[in-house]
ROVEX-196999 format. One record per residue (C-alpha): residue in three letters; x, y, z; residue number from 1. Coordinates in steps of 0.001 Angstrom, whole numbers. Each point is the difference from the previous one (the first is absolute). Layout:
N
{node 'ALA'; {X; Y; Z}; NUM}
...
//
This chain:
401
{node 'UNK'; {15948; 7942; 25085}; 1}
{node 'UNK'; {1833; -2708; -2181}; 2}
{node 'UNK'; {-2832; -1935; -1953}; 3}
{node 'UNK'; {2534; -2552; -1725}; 4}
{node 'UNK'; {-1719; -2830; -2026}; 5}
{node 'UNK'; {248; -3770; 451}; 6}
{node 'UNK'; {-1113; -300; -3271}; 7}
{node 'UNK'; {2615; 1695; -1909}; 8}
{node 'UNK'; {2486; -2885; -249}; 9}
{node 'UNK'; {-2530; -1868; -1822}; 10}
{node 'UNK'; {241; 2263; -3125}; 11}
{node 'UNK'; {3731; 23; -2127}; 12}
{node 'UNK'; {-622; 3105; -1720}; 13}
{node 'UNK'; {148; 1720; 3229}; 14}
{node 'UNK'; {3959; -1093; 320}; 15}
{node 'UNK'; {437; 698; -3836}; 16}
{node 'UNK'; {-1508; 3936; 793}; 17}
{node 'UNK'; {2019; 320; 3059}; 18}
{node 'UNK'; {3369; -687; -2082}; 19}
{node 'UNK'; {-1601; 2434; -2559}; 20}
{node 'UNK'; {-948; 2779; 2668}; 21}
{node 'UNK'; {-3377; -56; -954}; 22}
{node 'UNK'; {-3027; 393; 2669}; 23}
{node 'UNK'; {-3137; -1572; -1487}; 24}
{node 'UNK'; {-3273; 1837; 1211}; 25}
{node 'UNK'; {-2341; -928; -3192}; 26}
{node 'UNK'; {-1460; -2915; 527}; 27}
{node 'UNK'; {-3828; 1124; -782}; 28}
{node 'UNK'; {1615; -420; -3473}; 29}
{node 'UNK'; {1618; -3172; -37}; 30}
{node 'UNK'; {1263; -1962; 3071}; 31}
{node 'UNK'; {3192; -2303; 28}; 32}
{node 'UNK'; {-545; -3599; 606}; 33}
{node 'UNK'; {1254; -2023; 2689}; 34}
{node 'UNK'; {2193; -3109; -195}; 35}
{node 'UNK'; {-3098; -2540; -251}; 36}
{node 'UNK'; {-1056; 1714; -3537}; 37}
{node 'UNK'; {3634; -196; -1483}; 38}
{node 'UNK'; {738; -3549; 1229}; 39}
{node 'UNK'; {-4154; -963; -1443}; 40}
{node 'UNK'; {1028; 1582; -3267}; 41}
{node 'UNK'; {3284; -1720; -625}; 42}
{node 'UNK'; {-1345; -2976; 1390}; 43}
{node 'UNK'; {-2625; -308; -2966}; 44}
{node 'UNK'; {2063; 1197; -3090}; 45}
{node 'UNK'; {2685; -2073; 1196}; 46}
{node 'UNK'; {-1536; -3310; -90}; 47}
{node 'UNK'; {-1831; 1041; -3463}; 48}
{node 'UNK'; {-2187; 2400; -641}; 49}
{node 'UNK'; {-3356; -1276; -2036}; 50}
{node 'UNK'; {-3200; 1279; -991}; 51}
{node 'UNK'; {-3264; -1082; 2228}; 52}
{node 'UNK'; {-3007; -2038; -406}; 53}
{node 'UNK'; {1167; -959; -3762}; 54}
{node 'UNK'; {2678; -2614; 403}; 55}
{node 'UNK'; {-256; -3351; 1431}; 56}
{node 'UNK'; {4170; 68; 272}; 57}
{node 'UNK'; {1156; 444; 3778}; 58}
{node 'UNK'; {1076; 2961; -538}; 59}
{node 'UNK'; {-3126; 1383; -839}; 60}
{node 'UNK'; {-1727; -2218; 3169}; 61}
{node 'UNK'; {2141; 1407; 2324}; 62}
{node 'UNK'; {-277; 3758; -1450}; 63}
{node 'UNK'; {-3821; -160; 205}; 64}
{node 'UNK'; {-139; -1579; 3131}; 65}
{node 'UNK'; {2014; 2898; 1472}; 66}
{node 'UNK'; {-2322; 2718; -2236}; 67}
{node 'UNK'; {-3083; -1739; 1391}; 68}
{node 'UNK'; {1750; -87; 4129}; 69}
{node 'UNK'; {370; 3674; -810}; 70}
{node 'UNK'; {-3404; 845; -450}; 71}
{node 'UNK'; {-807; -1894; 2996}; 72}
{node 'UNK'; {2004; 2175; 2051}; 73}
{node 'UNK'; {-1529; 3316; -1309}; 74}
{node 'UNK'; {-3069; -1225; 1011}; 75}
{node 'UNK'; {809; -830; 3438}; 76}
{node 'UNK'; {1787; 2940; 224}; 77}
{node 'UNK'; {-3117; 2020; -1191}; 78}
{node 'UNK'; {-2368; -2215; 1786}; 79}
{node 'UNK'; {-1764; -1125; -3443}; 80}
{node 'UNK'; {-2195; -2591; 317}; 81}
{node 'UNK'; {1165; -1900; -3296}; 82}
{node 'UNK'; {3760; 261; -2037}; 83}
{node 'UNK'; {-2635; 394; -2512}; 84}
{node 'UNK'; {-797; 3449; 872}; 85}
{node 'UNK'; {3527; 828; -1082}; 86}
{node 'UNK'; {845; 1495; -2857}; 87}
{node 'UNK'; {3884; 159; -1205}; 88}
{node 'UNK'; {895; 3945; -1622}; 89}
{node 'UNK'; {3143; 1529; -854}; 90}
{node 'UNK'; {-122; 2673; 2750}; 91}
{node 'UNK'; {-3181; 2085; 909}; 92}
{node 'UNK'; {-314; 2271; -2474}; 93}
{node 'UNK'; {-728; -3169; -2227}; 94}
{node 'UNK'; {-2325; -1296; 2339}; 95}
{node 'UNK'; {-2174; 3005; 106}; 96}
{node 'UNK'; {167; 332; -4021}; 97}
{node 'UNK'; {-1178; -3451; -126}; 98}
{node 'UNK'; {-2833; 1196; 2124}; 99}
{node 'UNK'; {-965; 2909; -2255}; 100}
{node 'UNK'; {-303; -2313; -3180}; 101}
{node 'UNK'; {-1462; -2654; 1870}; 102}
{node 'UNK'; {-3007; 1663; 1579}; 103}
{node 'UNK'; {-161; 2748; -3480}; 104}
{node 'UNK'; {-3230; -1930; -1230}; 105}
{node 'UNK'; {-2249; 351; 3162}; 106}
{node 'UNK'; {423; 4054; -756}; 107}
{node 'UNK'; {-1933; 2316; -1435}; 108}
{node 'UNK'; {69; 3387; -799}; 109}
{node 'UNK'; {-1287; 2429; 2566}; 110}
{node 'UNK'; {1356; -2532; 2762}; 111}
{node 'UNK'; {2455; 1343; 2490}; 112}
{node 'UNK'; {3216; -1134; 1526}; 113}
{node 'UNK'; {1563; 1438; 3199}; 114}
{node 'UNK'; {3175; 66; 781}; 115}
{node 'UNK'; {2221; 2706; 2622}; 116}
{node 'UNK'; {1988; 3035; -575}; 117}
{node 'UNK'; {3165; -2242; 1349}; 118}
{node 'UNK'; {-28; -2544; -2560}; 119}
{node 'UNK'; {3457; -1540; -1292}; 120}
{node 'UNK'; {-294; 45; -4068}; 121}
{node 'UNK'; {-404; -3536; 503}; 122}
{node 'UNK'; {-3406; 546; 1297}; 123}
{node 'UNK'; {-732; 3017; -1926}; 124}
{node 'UNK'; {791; -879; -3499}; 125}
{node 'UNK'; {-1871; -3137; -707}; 126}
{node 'UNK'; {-2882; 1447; 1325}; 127}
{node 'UNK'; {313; 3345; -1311}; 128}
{node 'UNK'; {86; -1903; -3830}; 129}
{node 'UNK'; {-3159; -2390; 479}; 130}
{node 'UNK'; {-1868; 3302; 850}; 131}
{node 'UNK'; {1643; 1262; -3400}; 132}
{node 'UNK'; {-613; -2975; -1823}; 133}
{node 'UNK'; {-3903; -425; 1243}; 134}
{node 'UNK'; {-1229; 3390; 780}; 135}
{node 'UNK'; {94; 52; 3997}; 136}
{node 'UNK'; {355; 2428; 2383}; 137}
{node 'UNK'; {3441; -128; 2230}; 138}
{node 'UNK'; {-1009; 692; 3348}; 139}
{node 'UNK'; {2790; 1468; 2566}; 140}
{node 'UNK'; {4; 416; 3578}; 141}
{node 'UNK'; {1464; 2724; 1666}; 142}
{node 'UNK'; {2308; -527; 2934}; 143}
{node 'UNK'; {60; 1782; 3270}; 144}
{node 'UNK'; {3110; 1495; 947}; 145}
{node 'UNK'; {1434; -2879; 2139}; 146}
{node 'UNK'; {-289; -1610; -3717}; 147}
{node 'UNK'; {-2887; -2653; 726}; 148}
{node 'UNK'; {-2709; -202; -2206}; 149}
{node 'UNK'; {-3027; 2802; 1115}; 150}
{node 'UNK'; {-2468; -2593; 1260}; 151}
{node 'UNK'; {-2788; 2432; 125}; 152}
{node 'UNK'; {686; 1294; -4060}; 153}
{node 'UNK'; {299; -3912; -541}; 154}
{node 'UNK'; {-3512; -468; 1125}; 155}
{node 'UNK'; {-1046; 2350; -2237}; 156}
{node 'UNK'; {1816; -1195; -3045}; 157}
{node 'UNK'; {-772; -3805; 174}; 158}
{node 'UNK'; {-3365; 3; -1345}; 159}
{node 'UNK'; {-2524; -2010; -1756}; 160}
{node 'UNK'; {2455; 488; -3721}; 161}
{node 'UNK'; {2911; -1492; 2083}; 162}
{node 'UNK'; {1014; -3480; -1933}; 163}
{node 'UNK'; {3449; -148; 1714}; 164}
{node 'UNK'; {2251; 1548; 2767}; 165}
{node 'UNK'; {4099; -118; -652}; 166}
{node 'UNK'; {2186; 1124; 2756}; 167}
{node 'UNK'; {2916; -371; 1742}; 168}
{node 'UNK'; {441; -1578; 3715}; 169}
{node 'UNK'; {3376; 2103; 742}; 170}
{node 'UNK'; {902; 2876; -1615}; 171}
{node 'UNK'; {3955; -291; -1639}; 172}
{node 'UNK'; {-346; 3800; 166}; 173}
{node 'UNK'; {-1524; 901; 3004}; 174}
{node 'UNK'; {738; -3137; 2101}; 175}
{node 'UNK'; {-3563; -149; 1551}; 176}
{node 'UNK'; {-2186; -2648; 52}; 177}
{node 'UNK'; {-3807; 231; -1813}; 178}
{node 'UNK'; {-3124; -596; 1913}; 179}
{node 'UNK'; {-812; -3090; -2102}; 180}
{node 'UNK'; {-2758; -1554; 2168}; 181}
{node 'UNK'; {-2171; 3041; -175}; 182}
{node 'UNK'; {801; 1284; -4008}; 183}
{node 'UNK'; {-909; -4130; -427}; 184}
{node 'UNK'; {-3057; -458; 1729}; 185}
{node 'UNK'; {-1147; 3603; -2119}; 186}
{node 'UNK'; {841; -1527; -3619}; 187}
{node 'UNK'; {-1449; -3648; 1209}; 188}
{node 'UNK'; {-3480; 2362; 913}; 189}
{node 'UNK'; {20; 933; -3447}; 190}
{node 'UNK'; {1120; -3435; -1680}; 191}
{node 'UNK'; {3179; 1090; -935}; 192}
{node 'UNK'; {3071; -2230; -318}; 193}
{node 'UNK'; {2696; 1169; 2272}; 194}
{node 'UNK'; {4032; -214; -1258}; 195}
{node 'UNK'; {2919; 739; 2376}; 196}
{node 'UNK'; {3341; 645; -705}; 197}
{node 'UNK'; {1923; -1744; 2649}; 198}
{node 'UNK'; {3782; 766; -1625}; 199}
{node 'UNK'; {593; 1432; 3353}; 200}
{node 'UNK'; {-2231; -1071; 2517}; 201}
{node 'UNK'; {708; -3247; -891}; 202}
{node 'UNK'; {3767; 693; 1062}; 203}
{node 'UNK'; {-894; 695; 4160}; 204}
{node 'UNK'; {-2175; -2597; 1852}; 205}
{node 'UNK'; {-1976; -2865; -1150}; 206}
{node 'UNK'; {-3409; 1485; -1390}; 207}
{node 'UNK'; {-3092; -2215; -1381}; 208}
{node 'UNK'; {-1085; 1223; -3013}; 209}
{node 'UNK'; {-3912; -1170; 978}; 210}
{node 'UNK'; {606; 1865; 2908}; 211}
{node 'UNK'; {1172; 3473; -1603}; 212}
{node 'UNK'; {-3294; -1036; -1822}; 213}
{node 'UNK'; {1395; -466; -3272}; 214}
{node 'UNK'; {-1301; -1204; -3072}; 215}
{node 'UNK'; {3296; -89; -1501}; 216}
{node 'UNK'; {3264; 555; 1675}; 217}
{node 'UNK'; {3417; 787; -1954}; 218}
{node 'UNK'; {4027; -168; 881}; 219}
{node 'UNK'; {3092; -271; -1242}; 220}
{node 'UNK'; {3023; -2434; 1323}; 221}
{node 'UNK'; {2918; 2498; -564}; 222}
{node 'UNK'; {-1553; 2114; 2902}; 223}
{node 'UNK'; {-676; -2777; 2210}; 224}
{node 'UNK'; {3979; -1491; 556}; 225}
{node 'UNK'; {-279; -2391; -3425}; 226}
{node 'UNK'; {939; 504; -3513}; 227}
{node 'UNK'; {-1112; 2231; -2873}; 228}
{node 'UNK'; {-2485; -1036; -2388}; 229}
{node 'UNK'; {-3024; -1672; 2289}; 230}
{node 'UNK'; {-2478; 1482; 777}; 231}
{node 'UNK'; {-3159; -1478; 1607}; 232}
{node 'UNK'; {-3804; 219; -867}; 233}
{node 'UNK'; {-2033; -1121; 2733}; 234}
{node 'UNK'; {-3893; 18; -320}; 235}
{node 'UNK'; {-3186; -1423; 1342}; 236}
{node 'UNK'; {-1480; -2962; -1867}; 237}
{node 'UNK'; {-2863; 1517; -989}; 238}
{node 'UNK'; {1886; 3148; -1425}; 239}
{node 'UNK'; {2321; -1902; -1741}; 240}
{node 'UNK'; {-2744; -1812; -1706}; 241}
{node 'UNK'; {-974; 3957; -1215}; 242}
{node 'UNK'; {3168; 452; -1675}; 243}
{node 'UNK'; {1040; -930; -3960}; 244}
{node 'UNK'; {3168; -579; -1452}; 245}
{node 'UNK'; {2706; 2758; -937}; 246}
{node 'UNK'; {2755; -1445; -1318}; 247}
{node 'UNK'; {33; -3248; -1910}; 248}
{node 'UNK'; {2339; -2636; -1020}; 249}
{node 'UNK'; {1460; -3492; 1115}; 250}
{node 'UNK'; {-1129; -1154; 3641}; 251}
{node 'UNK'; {-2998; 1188; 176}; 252}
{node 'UNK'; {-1943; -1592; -2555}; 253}
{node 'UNK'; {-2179; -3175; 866}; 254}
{node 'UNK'; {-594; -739; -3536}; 255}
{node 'UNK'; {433; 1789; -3381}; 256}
{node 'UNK'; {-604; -223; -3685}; 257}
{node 'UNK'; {504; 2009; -3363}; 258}
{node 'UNK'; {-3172; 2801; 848}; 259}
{node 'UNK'; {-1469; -777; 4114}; 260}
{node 'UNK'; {2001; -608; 2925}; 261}
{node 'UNK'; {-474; -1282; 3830}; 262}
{node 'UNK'; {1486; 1288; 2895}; 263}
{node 'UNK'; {991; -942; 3080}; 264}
{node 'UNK'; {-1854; 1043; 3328}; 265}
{node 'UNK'; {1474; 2491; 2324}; 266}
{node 'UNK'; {3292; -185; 159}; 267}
{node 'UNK'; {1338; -1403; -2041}; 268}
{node 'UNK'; {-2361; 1597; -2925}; 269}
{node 'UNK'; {1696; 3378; 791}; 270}
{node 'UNK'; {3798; -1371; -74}; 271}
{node 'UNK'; {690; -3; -3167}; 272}
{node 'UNK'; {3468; -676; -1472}; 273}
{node 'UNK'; {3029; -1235; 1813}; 274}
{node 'UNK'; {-491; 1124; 3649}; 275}
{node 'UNK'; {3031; 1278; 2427}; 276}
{node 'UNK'; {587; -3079; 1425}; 277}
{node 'UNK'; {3340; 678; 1861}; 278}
{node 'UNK'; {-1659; 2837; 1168}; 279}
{node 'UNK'; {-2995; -1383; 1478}; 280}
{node 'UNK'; {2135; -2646; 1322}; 281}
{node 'UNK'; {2013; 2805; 1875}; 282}
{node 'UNK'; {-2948; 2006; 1367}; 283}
{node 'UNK'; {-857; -3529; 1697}; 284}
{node 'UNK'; {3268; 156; 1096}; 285}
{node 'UNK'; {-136; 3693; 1390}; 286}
{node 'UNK'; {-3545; -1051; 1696}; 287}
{node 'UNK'; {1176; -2632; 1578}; 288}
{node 'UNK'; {3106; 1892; 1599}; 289}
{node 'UNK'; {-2813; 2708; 1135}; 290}
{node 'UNK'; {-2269; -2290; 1332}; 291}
{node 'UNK'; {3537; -1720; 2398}; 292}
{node 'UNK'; {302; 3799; 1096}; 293}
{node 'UNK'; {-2335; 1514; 2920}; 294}
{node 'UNK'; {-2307; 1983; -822}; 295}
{node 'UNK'; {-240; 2473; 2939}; 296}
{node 'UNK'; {4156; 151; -31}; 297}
{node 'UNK'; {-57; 1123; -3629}; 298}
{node 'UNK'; {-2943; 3236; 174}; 299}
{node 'UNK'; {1244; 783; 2802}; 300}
{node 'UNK'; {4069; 739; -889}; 301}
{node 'UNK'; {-1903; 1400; -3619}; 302}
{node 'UNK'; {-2008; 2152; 2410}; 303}
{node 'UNK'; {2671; 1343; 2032}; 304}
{node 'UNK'; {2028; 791; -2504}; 305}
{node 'UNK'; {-2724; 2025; -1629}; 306}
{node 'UNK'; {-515; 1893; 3607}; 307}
{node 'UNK'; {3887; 800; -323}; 308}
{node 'UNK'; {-343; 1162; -3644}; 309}
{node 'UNK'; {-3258; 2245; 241}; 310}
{node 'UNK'; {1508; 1285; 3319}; 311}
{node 'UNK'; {3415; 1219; -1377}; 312}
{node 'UNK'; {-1707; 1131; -3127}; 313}
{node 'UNK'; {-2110; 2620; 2347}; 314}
{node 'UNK'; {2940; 1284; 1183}; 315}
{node 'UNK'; {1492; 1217; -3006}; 316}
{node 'UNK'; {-1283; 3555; -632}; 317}
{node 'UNK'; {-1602; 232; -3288}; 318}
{node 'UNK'; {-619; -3657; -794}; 319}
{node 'UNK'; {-3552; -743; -497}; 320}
{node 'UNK'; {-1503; -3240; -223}; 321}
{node 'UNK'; {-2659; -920; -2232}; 322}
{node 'UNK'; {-2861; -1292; 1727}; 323}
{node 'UNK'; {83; -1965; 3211}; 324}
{node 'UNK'; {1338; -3096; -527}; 325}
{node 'UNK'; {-520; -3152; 2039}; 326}
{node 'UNK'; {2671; -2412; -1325}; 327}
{node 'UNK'; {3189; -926; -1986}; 328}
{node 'UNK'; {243; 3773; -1635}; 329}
{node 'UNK'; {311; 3253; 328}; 330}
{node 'UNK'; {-407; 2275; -3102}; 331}
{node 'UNK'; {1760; 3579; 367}; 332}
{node 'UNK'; {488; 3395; -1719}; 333}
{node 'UNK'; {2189; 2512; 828}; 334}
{node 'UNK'; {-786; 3950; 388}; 335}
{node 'UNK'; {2127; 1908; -2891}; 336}
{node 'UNK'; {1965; -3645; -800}; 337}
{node 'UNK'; {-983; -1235; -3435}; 338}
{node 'UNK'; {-376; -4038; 648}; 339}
{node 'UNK'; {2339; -825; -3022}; 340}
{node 'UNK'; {2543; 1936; 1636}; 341}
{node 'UNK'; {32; -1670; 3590}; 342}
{node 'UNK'; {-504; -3391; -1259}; 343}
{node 'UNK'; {3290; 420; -2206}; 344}
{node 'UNK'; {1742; 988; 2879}; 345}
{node 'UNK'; {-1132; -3000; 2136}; 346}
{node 'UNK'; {1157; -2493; -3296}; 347}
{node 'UNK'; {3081; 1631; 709}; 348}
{node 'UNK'; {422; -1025; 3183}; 349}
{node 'UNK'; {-1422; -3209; -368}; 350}
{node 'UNK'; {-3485; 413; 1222}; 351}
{node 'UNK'; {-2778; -1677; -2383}; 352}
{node 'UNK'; {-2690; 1182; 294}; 353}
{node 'UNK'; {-3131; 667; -2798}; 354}
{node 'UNK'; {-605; 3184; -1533}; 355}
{node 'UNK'; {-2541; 1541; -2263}; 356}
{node 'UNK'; {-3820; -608; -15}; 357}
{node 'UNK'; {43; -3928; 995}; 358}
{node 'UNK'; {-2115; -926; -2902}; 359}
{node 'UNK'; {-3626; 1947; 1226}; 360}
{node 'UNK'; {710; 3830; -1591}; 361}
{node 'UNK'; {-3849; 812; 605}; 362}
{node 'UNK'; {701; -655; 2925}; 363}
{node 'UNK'; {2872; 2497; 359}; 364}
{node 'UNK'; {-2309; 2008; -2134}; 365}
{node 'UNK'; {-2047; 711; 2808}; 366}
{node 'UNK'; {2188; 291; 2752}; 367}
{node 'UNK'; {1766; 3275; -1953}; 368}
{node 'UNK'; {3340; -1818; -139}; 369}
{node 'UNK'; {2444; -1229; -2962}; 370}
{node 'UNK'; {980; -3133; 2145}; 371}
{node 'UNK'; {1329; -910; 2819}; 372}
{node 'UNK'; {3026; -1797; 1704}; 373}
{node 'UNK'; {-1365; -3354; 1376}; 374}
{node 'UNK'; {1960; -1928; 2955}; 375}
{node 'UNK'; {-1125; -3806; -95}; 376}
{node 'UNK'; {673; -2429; 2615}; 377}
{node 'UNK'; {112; -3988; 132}; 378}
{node 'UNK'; {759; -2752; 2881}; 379}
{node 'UNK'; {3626; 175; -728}; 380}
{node 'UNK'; {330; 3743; 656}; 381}
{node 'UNK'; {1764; 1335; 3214}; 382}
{node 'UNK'; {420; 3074; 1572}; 383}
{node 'UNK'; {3678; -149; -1235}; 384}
{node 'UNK'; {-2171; 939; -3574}; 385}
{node 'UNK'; {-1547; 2877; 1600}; 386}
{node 'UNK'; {2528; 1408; 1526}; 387}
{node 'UNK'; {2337; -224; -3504}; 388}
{node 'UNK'; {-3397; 1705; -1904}; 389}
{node 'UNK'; {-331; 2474; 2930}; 390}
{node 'UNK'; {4051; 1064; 121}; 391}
{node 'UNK'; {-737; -58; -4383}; 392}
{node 'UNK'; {-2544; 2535; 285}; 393}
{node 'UNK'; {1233; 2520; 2610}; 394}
{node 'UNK'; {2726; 56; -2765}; 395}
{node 'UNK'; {-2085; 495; -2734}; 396}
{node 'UNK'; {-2054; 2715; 1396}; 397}
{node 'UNK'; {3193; 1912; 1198}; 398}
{node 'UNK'; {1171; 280; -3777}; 399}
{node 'UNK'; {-2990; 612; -1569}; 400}
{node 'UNK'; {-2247; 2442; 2451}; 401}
//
């Protein structure tokens, strides 16, 4: 079945890899950007760029009122009750840094932090060095072997020590989605804060942070059809309130003298520095193209495609995939095929695709495997892509079995 989509035509770079015989399947590391995002970001540096919130010029008026609209629409988008409850970052790993320094005073040693066994460095790392740093204990939670997070082992592991749960909604490895509600409602039992990682959740449906039950909710833009170098920090008043400064500077200082400064409230306190303006002005720009799209046409083309994918990956004698994934991925090893090896030979032939550990090596750790070949779709793959990756890897396999 042809699964063409109506999407496609929206994006340039798909015409650029087309002339270059490229087939893109690795968008769970960066997506391309439609039109809207390149027309938003030439738009704004072509009629002057300026700082925000400083200047009284109109430059600078017209650069923070589009900063400002921004915010507004990641808020909508994540159903926030406030723009206030936004935080600007430079991607998630940022966001979640900013969260480890920011909540390092209500620690203390002996207190424990949980995260899971699938956990991008992004969400292991930060975490991993506050424990360092203050004498905790790093909790992990096993997986079962669909790759969710063991709900029964959880139970057992958030306990009264617990001061905060970090985890990720999707998996970029595994492609399955985490049973936030109940791991949630077992750190909020304890008083924990909870912190997701929504870099790729945040990429397939429209999902309320409040609802995941969230504390603290993280993405990145480059994922999510806008540019690189934004990254959002959404969190609950009240949390927010919890948090201290990380980073200091220009912006973000109320008032300030020689020995004692005052700093802004949430969020501006935690933006210090010049922020990525044009870059929050294009993830606007890439929401509000989303948010014209409908819903139900876009999961389901991403689902069929996956159907397609998983289905002709079965076929293939000796290709295992890792997990069971639900979404947008599928990451595979080959019996007796080193996955250096077969992802040269798909470069070759214009397949690009991600290989090696996909930034969580405990991860792979566990699982017994060096890495893995990952397949990632978006809303501007086709079928045409599958069946290019497909005829690329019956190749492959032929020379190097």
């Amino acid at each position: 079945m042809t699964l063409p989509s109506p999407w496609r035509a929206d994006f340039p770079a798909f015409a650029a890899f087309e002339n270059d015989g490229i087939t893109y399947l690795d968008t769970a590391a960066t997506a391309q950007k439609p039109q809207a995002v390149l027309d938003a970001l030439q738009a704004y540096y072509a009629q002057g760029a300026a700082n925000v919130h400083r200047a009284q010029h109109r430059p600078g008026e017209r650069a923070t009122q589009a900063f400002e609209t921004a915010r507004s629409k990641v808020a909508t988008w994540l159903g926030a009750g406030s723009a206030q409850e936004i935080v600007f970052t430079r991607g998630t790993t940022e966001a979640l840094n900013l969260l480890a320094y920011g909540l390092e005073a209500h620690f203390k040693p002996g207190d424990e932090i949980v995260i899971s066994a699938l956990e991008h460095h992004a969400n292991l790392l930060p975490w991993q060095q506050l424990a360092l740093r203050r004498g905790l204990k790093l909790v992990v939670l096993p997986l079962t072997p669909s790759g969710h997070v063991d709900l029964a082992i959880a139970a057992e592991r958030i306990g009264p020590r617990t001061r905060l749960l970090a985890i990720s909604q999707l998996s970029n490895v595994l492609g399955t989605w985490q049973p936030l509600a109940e791991l949630s409602q077992m750190a909020h039992d304890q008083g924990a804060w909870v912190v997701v990682d929504g870099a790729q959740g945040v990429v397939h449906g429209r999902h309320r942070p409040q609802d995941l039950g969230a504390d603290f909710y993280a993405f990145s833009g480059h994922k999510l059809y806008a540019p690189e170098a934004i990254g959002i920090l959404w969190g609950r008043p009240e949390a927010l309130t919890a948090l201290s400064p990380w980073q200091f500077g220009g912006e973000m200082v109320k008032a300030a003298d020689y020995h004692q400064s005052e700093f802004h409230a949430p969020p501006m306190g935690f933006e210090a520095g010049t922020p990525p303006v044009a870059a929050a002005i294009g993830l606007g720009a890439a929401l509000d193209w989303l948010s014209a799209q409908d819903e139900a046409s876009l999961f389901g083309h991403e689902q069929a495609l996956c159907i397609k994918l998983w289905a002709g990956l079965a076929a293939r004698e000796g290709v295992r995939v890792l997990g069971e994934p639900q979404i947008a991925l599928a990451s595979i090893v080959v019996n007796g095929v080193h996955v250096a090896d077969l992802s040269h030979m798909l470069g070759e032939q214009g397949i690009a695709v991600r290989a090696g550990n996909h930034c969580a090596m405990p991860l792979f750790k566990q699982l017994g495997e060096a890495g893995s070949l990952r397949i990632s779709l978006g809303i501007y793959s086709d079928s045409t892509d599958l069946e290019r990756f497909f005829m690329a890897l019956d190749n492959a396999l032929e020379l190097l079995r």
